[in-house]
N, C-alpha and C positions, 0 to 999 in steps of 0.2 A: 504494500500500500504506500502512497504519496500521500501527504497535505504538505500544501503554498499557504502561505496568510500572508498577504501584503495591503499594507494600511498605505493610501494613495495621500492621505491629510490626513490632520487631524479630526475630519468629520465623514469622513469615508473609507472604506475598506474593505478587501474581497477576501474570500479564500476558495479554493479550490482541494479538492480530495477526489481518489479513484483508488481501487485495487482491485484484486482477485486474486480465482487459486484454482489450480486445478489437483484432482484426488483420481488417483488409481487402489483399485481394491481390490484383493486377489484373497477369496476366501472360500471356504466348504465346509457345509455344516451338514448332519445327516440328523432326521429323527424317524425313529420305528415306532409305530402305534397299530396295536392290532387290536379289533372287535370283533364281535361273532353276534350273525343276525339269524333268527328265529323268522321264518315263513308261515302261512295260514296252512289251516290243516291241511288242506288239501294238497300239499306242496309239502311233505314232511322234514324233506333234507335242510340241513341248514350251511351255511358259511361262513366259514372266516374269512373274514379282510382284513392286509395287511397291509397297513398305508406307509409305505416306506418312499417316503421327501426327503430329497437333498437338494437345495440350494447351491448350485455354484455359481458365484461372481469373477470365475475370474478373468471375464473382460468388462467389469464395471468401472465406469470410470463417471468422474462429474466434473462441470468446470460454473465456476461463479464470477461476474466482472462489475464492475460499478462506478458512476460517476456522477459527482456533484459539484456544485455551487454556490454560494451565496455572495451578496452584496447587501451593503446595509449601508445607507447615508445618512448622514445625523443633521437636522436643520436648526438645533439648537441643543442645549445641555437639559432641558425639560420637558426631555420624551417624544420631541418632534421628532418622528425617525420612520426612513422606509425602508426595510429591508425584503430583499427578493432571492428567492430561491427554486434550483434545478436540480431534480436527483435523476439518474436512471439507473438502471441495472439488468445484465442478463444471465442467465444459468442453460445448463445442462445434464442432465443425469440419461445416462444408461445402462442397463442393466439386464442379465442372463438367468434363467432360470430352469431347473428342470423340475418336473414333476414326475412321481410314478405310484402307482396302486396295483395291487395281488393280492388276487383273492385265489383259497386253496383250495375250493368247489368248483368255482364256476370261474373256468377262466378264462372265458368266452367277454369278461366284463375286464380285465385285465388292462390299464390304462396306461400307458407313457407319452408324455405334455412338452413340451418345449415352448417356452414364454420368453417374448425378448420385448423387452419396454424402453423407447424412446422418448423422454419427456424434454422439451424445449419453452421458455416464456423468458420475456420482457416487458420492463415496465417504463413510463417516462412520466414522471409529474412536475409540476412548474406552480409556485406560492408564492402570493407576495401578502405583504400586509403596510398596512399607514395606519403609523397612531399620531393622532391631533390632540393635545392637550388646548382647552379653548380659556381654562383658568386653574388656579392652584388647585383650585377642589376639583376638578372635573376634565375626563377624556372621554375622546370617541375613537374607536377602533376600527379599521375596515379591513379584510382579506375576501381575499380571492384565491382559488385553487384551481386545478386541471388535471387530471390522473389519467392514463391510457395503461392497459395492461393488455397484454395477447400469450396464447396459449395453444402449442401445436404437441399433442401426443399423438404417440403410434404404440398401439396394445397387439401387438403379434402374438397368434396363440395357436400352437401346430399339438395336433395330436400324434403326433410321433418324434423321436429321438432327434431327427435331422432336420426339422423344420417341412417337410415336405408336404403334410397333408392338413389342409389350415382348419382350424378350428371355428366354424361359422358364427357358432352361440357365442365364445367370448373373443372372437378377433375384432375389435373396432378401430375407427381412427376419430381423433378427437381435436375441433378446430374452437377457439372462442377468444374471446376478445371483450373488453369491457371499460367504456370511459365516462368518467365524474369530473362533472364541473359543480362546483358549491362558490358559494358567496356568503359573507356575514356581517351584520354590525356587531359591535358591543358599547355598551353605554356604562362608565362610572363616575360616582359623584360621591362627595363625601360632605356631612353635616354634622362638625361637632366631632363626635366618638361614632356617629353613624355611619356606614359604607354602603352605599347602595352599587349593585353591576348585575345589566341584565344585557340579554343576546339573544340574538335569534338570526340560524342561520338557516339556509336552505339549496339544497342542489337538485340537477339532473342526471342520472344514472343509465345508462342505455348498457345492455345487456346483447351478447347474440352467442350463441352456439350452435355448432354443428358437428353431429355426432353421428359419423360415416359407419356402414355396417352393409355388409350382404346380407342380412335378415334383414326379414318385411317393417324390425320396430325402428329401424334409423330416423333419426328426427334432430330437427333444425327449427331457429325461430329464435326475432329480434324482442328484445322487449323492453321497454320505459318503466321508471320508478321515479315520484317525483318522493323527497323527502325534506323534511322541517326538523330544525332543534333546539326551540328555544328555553333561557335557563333564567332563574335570579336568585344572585344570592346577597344577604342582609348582614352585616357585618356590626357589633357593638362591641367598644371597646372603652372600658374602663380607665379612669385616670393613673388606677393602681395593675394598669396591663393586663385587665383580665377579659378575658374574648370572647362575646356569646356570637355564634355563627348559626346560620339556618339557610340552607341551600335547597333547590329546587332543579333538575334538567329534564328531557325528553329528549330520547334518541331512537331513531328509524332507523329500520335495517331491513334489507330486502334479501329473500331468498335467493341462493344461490342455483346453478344449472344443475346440480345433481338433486338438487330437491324440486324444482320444476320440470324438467325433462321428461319427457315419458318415454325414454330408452332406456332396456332393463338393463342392466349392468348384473352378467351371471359370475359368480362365482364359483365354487369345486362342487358344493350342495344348496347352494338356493340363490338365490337374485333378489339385485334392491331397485326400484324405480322412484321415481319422484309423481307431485302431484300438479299437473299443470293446471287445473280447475280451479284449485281449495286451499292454494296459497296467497298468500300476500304481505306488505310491508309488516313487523313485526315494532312492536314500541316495547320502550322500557321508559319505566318512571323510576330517575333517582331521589329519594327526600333524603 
């Protein structure tokens, strides 16, 4: 990693930071687990299965990179100041897997998987903020934000040792992408030993995924979330330093594509889906 800090005056000054890393992992783990299942009567035999997983990574590798920014300009010693800021960041992780199962009846059920997982995303957001003090007791606050993030996996999933014969139910490929613009005031004032600071921000959320599959469920779709978060908190303070505080916020939050999506995502014994219908923004009340 880098950081620069260079102070341009005495009312101005940037800095700069980036790093990254990259990880190679070379490893093997085995675990043995055996059940024995019990059929209807009419089917008297019964079997064991022996679910014998081993995990090998040894072409996994990840790589992480990042880069930011800020500037911050001071228009006086009393809180006049705009500071603006730029991060991004990107990764990589990929990673090798084998699966196997044997069973000592029926070995017509007898399974070996080969799972290769490619996950890649980026992000870039940009924030600025202005605080205006208009007197000694009192400021106003403004920000602004912008977030993009993108998202490309690839779920490779063969039912055999060499990759050759693909796994329909859990081979997907997975696209998505998602950018936040917010905006906010905040308001503080102070009377005596009183502190009043109230805010209320709000953004737009745009959502899209696409979730590629040779099954009939592959599904795609953009979607809007508008959200609000306004706060106030009361501050009293004592001659003798003693602090009664009483705070108040609301925050939104939108579900995510794994919980919206109606692509079943299988696993080795059951599948999860989301609810595209019967979702919506979630609220939390802090007191």
């Amino acid at each position: 990693f880098l950081n620069i800090d260079y102070e341009i005056d005495t009312t101005s000054d940037n800095s700069i930071d980036g790093g990254g890393f990259y990880n190679f992992n070379g490893s093997k783990s085995l675990r043995s687990q055996r059940q024995t299942y019990y059929y209807l009567d009419s089917i008297p035999q019964y079997s064991d299965l022996i679910i014998d997983t081993t995990r090998d990574k040894t072409d996994a590798n990840s790589m992480f990179g990042h880069l930011g920014a800020d500037y911050t300009k001071k228009f006086d010693n009393n809180g006049h100041n705009l500071r603006v800021s730029f991060n991004s960041r990107i990764s990589h992780n990929y990673n090798e897997e084998w699966y196997n199962r044997f069973y000592t009846t029926y070995h017509d059920l007898d399974e070996n998987r080969y799972m290769l997982t490619d996950q890649n995303s980026y992000n870039v957001s940009f924030s600025a903020r202005y605080n205006r003090p208009y007197s000694q007791n009192g400021e106003l606050s403004y920000g602004l934000s912008a977030e993009h993030q993108g998202t490309n996996n690839k779920y490779d999933r063969y039912n055999d040792e060499n990759g050759t014969v693909i796994d329909s139910l859990r081979a997907y490929h997975f696209k998505g992408t998602e950018s936040k613009f917010n905006a906010d005031v905040n308001w503080t004032h102070r009377w005596g030993g009183f502190t009043l600071s109230t805010g209320l921000g709000g953004g737009l959320d745009r959502t899209y995924y696409d979730y590629i599959s040779t099954m009939p469920f592959a599904d795609d779709s953009t979607l809007y979330f508008l959200t609000i978060r306004p706060s106030i908190h009361l501050t009293y303070r004592t001659q003798n330093m003693h602090n009664f505080k009483i705070n108040y916020s609301m925050k939104m939050s939108h579900p995510g594509e794994t919980q919206i999506s109606s692509y079943r995502r299988y696993g080795e014994n059951s599948y999860s889906t989301g609810n595209p219908n019967g979702l919506k923004n979630g609220f939390t009340h802090n007191m």
